[in-house]
C-alpha positions in Angstrom: 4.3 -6.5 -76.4 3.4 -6.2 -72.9 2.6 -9.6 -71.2 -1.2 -9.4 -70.8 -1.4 -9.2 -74.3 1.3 -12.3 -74.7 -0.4 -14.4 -73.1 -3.9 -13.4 -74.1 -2.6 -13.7 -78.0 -1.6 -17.4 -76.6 -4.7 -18.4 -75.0 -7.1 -17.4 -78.6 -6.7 -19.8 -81.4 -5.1 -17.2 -83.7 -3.5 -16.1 -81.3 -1.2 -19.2 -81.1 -0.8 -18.9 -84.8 0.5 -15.0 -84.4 2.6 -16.2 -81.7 4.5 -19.1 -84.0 4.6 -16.9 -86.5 6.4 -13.8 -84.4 8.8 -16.5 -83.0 9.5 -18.1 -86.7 10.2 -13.8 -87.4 12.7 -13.9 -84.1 14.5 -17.0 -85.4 15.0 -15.7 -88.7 16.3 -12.4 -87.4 18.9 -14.6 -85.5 19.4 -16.6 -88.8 17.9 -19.7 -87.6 16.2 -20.9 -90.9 15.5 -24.1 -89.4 13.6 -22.9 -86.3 12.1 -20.2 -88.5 10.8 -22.7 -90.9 9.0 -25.2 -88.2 7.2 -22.5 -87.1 6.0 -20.9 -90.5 5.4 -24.7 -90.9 3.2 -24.3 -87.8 1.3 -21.6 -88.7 0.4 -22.5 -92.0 -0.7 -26.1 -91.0 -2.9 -24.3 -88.4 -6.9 -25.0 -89.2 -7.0 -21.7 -86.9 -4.5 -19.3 -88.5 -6.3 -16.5 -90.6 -5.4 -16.7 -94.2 -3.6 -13.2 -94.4 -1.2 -15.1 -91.6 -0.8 -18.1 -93.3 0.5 -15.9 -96.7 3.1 -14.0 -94.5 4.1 -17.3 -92.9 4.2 -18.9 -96.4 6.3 -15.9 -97.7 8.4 -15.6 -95.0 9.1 -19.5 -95.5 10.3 -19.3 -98.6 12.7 -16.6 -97.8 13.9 -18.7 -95.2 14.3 -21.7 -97.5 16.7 -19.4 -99.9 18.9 -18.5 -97.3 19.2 -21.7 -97.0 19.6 -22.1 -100.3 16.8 -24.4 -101.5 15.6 -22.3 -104.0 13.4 -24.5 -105.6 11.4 -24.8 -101.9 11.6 -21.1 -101.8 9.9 -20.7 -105.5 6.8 -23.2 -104.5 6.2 -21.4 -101.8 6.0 -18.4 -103.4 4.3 -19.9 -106.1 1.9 -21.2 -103.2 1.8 -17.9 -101.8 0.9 -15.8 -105.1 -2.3 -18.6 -105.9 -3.7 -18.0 -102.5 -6.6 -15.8 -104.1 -7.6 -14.3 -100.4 -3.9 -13.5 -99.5 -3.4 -9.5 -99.2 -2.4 -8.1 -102.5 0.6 -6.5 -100.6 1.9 -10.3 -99.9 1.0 -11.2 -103.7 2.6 -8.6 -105.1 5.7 -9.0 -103.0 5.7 -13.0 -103.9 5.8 -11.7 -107.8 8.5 -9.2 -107.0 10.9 -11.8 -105.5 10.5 -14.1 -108.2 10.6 -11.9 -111.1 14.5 -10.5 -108.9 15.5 -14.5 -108.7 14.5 -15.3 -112.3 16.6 -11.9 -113.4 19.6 -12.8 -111.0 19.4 -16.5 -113.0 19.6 -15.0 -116.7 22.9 -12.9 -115.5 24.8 -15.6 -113.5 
């Protein structure tokens, strides 16, 4: 992202919200759960965040949490994530997927 756009994406209320949420995805790609959690934190408690961000953030949060492993974190918030009725379907459907893979992983172990 070229830095025009960086800091323009900063100075927009969304904008901060996007930017939390790209630097909770960075964390996460280095395995920082914890950093990666504070900001999905972030952009979720955001009055300024668009809902379709808040679901990724909220998805993105749980999957943090169960590499962590607090699964039962990680199952509210995709609980959370598949009640948000103006989430994209994509995020829903994703959110149903995961917990339908954790529920079948329970039954075998």
């Amino acid at each position: 992202m070229s830095l025009v756009k960086s800091l323009q994406r900063l100075l927009s209320g969304g904008g901060k919200a996007a930017a939390m949420y790209d630097q909770g995805m960075e964390k996460a790609h280095h395995d920082d759960w914890d950093g990666a959690i504070l900001d999905y934190t972030a952009v979720i408690d955001s009055a300024k965040a668009p809902r379709d961000l808040k679901a990724m953030a909220r998805f993105n949060r749980a999957l943090a949490y169960a590499h962590q492993g607090n699964q039962a974190k990680a199952e509210e918030d995709l609980q959370a994530t598949i009640a948000m009725p103006d989430a994209p379907a994509n995020i829903r459907t994703s959110a149903k997927a995961k917990l339908a893979r954790w529920g079948k992983r329970r039954v075998r172990q």
